[in-house]
C-alpha positions in Angstrom: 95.0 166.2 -24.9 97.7 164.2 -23.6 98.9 160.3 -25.0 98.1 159.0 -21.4 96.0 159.9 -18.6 98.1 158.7 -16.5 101.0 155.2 -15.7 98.2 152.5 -15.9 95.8 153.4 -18.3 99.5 153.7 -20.4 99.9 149.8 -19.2 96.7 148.8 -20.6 97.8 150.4 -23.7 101.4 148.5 -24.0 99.5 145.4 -22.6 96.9 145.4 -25.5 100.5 145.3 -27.8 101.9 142.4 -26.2 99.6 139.9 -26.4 101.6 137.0 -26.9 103.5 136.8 -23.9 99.9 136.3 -21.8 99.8 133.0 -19.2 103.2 132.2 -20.7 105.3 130.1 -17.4 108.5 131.7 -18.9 107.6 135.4 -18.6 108.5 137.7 -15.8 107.5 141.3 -16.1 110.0 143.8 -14.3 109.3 147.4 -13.6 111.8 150.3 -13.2 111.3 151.9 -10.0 109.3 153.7 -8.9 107.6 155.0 -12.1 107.5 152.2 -14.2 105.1 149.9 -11.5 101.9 151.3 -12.4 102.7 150.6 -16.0 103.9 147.5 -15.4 101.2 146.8 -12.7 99.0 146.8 -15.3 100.9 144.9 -18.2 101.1 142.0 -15.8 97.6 141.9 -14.6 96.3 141.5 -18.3 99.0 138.8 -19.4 98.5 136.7 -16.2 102.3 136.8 -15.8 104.2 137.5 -12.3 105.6 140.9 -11.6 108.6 141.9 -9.9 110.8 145.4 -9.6 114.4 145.4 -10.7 116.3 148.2 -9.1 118.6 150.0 -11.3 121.9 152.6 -10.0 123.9 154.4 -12.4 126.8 155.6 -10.4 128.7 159.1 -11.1 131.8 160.5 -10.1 131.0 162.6 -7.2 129.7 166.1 -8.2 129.8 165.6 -11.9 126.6 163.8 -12.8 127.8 163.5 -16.5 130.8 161.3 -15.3 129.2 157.5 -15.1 131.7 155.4 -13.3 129.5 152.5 -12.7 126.3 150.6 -12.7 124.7 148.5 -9.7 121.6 146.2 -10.1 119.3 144.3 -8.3 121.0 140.6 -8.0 124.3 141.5 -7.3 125.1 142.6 -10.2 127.6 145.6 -10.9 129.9 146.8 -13.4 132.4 149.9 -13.1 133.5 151.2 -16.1 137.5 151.5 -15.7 138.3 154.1 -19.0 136.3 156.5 -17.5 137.8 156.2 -14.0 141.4 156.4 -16.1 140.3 159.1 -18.7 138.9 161.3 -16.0 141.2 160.8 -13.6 139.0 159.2 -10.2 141.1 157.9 -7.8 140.0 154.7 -7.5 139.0 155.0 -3.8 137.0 158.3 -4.2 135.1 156.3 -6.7 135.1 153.1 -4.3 133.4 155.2 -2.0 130.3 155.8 -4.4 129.8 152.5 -5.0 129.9 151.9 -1.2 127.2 154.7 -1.2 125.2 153.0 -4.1 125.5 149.3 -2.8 124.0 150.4 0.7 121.2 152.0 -0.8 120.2 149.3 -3.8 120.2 147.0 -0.6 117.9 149.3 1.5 115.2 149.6 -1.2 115.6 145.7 -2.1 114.8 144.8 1.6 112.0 147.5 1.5 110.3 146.1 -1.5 111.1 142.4 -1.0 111.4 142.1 2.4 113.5 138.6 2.8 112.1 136.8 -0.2 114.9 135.7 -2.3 115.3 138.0 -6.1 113.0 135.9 -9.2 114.8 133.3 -11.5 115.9 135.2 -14.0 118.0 132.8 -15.9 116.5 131.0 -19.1 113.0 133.4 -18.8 112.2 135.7 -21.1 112.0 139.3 -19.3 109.8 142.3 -20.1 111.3 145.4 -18.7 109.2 148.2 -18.1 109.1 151.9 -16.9 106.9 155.3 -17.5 109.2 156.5 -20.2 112.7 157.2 -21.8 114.7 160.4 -22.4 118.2 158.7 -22.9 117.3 155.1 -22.5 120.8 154.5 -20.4 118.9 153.4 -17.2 117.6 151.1 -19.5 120.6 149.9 -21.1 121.9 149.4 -17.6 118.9 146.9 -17.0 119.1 145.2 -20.5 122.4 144.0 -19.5 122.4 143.1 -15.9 119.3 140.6 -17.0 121.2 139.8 -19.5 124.1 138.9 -17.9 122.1 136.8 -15.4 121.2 134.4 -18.1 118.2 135.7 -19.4 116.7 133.9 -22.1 115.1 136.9 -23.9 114.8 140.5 -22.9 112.1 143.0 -24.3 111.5 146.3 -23.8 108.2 148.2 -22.9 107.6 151.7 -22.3 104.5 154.4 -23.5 107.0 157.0 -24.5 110.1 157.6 -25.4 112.4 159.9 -27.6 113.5 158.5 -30.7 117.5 158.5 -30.0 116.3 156.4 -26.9 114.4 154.1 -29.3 117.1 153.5 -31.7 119.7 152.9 -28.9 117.7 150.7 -26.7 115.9 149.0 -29.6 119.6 147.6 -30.8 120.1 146.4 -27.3 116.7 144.8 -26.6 115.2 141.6 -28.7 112.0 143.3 -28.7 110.3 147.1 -28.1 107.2 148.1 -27.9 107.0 151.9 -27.0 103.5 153.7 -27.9 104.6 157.2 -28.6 107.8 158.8 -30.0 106.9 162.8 -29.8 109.6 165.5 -31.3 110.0 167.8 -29.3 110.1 165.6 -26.8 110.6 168.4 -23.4 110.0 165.2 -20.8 108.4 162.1 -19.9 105.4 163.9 -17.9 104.4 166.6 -20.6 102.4 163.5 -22.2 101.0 162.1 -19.5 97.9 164.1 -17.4 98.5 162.6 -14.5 102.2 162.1 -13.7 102.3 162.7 -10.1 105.2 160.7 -8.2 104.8 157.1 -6.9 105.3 156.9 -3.6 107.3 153.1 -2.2 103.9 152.4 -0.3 102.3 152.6 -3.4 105.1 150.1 -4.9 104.4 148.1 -1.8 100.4 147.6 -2.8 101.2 146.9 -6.4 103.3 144.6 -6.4 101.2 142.5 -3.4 98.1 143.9 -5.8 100.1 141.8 -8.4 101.1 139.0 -6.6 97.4 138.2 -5.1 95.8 138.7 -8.5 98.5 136.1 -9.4 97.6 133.5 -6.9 93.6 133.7 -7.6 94.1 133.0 -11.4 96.3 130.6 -10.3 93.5 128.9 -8.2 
């Protein structure tokens, strides 16, 4: 039998192990999309905290998806590694084209899941990042630091399962991780769940206004 049945009974699990960030006004829970809003669905539901998705691009050098030139995240932020563009010898306006590429659509899926409300207040909050699993934790890494670098007061980490190179890596980056399971051989992030079928965006869409209505009746 599996770890998790499937992404929210996994959330329950994670939310039972981070009990003291429950009905705290500085908390913010941020799920990886798509796969990580179940999970985090459910973390924020139990801690009475709001929920949001933070949109993550890891950018590669066009037909070599082992060749990251850069990194886009939601609010604006973006970083293009320049040694890499150098040691692998991208001309700088075949790479300016991918982040063109990469821009449009982090945009398109920001205006899809948030419509025209403005991005949460990051700044001086502590964030709990969150998706279904890690396998090389560099999405992850890519989040860590755009929250960071938005002025985030503390950043912890939360995923069900990951490998333990992805735990040792992320867990320097982040000031706190809770993962649940840490299986050698680790094959891939649905082996341990039984049901790991894909999350549609209209199922984004309900979750988060799920979260956000749950939010406002506690509230009241």
């Amino acid at each position: 039998m599996n770890p998790f049945l499937d992404r929210r009974e996994a959330g329950r699990q994670l939310a039972a192990r981070l009990g003291e960030y429950a009905n705290r006004p500085d908390v913010t829970v941020f799920a990886l999309p798509r796969g990580g809003l179940p999970v985090a669905y459910e973390i924020a539901r139990t801690l009475s905290v709001p929920m949001d998705v933070f949109l993550i691009r890891k950018v590669y050098k066009l037909g070599r998806d082992d060749v990251l030139i850069g990194t886009l995240a939601s609010g604006g932020f973006e970083t293009v590694d320049s040694n890499a563009l150098a040691r692998h010898r991208i001309d700088p306006h075949d790479a300016e084209r991918e982040l063109v590429r990469a821009r449009r659509e982090i945009a398109e899926q920001e205006r899809m899941y948030r419509g025209n409300a403005p991005a949460p207040r990051i700044a001086g909050r502590t964030i709990i990042l969150v998706y279904d699993g890690m396998a090389t934790g560099e999405s992850m890494l890519g989040a860590i630091a755009a929250v960071r670098a938005m002025g985030a007061a503390q950043v912890i980490v939360a995923v069900p399962v990951a490998t333990p190179n992805a735990l040792a890596i992320v867990g320097r980056a982040a000031d706190a991780f809770v993962c649940l399971e840490t299986p050698e051989p680790f094959y891939r992030i649905g082996v341990w769940y039984d049901d790991f079928a894909p999350v549609s965006d209209a199922s984004v869409l309900f979750l988060l206004d799920s979260a956000a209505r749950g939010l406002r009746a506690a509230a009241a």
